[in-house]
C-alpha positions as CSV (number, residue, x, y, z in Angstrom):
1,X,-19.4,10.4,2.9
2,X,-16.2,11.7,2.5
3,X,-15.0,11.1,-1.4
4,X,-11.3,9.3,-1.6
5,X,-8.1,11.2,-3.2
6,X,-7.1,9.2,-5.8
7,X,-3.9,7.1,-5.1
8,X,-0.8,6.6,-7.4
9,X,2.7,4.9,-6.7
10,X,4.3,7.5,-5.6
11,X,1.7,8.4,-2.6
12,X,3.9,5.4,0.0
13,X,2.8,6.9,2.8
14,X,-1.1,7.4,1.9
15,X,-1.1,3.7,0.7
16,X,0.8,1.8,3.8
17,X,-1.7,3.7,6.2
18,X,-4.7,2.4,4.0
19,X,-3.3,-1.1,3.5
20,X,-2.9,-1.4,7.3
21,X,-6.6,-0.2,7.6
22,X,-7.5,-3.0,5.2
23,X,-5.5,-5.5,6.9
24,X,-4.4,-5.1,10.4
25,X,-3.7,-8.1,11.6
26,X,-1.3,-8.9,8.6
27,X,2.0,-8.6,9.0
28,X,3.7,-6.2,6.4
29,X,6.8,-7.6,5.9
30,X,5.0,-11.6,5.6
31,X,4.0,-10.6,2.3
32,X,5.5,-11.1,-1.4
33,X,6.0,-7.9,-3.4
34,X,3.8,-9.8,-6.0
35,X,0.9,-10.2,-3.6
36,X,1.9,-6.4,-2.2
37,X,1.2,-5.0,-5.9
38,X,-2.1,-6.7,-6.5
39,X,-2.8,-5.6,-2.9
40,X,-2.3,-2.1,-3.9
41,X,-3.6,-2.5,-7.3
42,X,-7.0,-3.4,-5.8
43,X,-7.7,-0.8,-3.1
44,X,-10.1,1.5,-3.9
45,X,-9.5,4.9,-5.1
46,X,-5.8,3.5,-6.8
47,X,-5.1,4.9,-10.1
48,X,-1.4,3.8,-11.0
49,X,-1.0,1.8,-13.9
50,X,0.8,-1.6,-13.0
51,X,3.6,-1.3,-15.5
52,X,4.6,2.2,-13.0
53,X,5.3,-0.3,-10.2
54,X,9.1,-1.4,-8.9
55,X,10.9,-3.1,-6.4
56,X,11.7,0.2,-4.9
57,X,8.4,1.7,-4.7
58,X,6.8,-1.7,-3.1
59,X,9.8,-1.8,-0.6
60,X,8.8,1.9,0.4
61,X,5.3,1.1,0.5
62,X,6.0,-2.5,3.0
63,X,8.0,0.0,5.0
64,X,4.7,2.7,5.4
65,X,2.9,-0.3,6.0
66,X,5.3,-1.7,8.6
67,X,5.8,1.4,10.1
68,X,1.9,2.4,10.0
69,X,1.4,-1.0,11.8
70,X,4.4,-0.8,14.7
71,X,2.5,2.9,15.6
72,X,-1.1,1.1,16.4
């Protein structure tokens, strides 16, 4: 089994790509930036500290995610 790298804030593009694995059916840019953060918070291998997070970094996450999402 392959071991997971861990994930911080700054990795957008490694987290949209796993939050559209988690959730393919949901629409990226449907959900709150609260909801986003706990979203991230909670998948596994995430290491960032919640007090790191920002507007900016969720809207470049929702855009991996939304972009991740328009290429399946």
């Amino acid at each position: 089994m392959e071991e997971l790298r861990p994930l911080d804030w700054l990795d957008v593009e490694d987290i949209g790509i796993a939050l559209f694995d988690a959730e393919p059916e949901l629409d990226p840019l449907s959900v709150r930036f609260t909801e986003l953060r706990d979203m991230v918070i909670a998948l596994p291998g995430f290491r960032g500290a919640k007090e790191r997070c920002n507007e900016k970094i969720l809207e470049a996450i929702q855009m991996a995610w939304f972009e991740e999402a328009q290429e399946a």
